[in-house]
N, C-alpha and C positions, 0 to 999 in steps of 0.2 A: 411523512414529515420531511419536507431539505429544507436544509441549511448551506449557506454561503458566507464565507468569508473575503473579500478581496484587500488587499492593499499592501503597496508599490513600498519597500521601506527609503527610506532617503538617504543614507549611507547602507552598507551591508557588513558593518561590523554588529555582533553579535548573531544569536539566534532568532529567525522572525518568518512567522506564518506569512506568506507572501500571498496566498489563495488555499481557499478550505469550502470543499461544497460535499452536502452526503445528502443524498435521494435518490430515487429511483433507478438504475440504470439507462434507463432513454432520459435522463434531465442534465448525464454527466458533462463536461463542459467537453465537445469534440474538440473545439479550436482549441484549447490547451494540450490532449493526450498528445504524447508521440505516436509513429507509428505501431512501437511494439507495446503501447498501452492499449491502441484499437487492435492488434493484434491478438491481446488476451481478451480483451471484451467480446469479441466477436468469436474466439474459443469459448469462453464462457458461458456465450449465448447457445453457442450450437450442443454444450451440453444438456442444456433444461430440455427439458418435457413441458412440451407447450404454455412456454414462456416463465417455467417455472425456475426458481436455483438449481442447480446441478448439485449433483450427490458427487461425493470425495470419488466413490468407488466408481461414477463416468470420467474424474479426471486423471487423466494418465500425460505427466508432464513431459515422458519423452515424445509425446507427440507433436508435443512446439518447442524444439531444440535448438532454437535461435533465442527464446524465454528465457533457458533455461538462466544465463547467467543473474537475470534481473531478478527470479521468481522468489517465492517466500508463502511456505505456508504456515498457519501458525493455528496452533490449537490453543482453544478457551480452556483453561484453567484455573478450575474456582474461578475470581473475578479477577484472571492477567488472561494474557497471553503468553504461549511461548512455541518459540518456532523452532519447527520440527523440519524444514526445510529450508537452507540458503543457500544460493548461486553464489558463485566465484566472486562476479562484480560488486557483489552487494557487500561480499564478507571485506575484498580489498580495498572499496570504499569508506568502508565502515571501520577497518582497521583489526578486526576481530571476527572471529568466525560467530557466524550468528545462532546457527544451530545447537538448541538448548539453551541458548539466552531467556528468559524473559522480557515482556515490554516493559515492566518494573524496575528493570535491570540495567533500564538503559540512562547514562546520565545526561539529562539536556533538560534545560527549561521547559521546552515545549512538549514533554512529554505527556502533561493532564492533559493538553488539544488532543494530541495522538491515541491518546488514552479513548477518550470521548469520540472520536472518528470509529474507533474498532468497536466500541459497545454499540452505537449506531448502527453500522452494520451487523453486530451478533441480533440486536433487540429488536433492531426496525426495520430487518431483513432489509436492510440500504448497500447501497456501495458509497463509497466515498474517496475523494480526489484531492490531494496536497501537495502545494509547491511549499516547499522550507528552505531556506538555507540552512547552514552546518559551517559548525566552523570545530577540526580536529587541530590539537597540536602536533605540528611539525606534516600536515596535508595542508593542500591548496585549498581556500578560500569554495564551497560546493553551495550550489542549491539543490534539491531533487526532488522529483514529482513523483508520488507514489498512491495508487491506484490500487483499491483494497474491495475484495468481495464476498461474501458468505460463501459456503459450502454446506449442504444437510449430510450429516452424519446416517449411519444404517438405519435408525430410528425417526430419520426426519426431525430432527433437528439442527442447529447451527450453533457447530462444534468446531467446526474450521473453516479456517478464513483464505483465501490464496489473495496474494499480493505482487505488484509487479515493484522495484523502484527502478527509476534510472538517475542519473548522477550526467549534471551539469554544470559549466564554468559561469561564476555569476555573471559572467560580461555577456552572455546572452540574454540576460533579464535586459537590457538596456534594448 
């Protein structure tokens, strides 16, 4: 099953889903990732077994150490998440260290999207792709794309997720 979201807001005051798509990974939107978003996809990819998800225990994040500031992984619990791994860029974007946050945890309107993007992927074995903006007190005015994918736990299952974000000035939405 994907789902797409698009639309352009007309001011960029407040919080607002800019673009939201979750299916398959060959359906993700290329012309939107950056490079280091096809740079995990394409790690990603080379970890499955013919053409499968990759198991936690094939991913080994020091192997893409240009990731690493963006990366995030975050384990299912009960029905949150919470991440077990955050990069530099991501914690001083965000203002807070994210490791051992929950997604629950986190305060923003768009957090039920967010929410519904990661069950997506836990349930529909999907990947999923979101421009947002963000607006912190006393940080610059951000949008950021972040790129979210299952991982099968030692039982085969999908129990973690690895995610990439990057962090962008909204004057390049224009």
């Amino acid at each position: 099953m994907s789902r797409t979201i698009e639309r352009l807001p007309n001011d960029f005051r407040g919080e607002r889903t800019i673009f939201s798509s979750s299916g398959p990974t060959g359906e993700l939107p290329e012309n939107r990732l950056t490079e280091r978003h096809r740079a995990l996809l394409r790690y990603w990819r080379s970890k499955g077994h013919d053409g499968t998800i990759p198991r936690r225990a094939d991913i080994e994040p020091l192997e893409i150490p240009r990731l690493l500031p963006n990366l995030l992984l975050w384990d299912v619990v009960d029905d949150d998440y919470e991440c077990r791994l955050s990069g530099s860029e991501v914690d001083l974007s965000m203002g807070t260290v994210m490791k051992g946050c929950r997604l629950s945890d986190i305060k923003c309107p768009l957090i039920g999207e967010a929410k519904d993007e990661f069950d997506a992927v836990r349930d529909g074995e999907l990947a999923s792709f979101a421009e947002r903006t963000m607006g912190w007190l006393g940080k610059p005015y951000l949008y950021y794309r972040h790129l979210l994918m299952p991982l099968l736990d030692d039982h085969g299952r999908i129990r973690i997720l690895i995610s990439l974000l990057t962090f962008h000035p909204v004057s390049e939405l224009h």
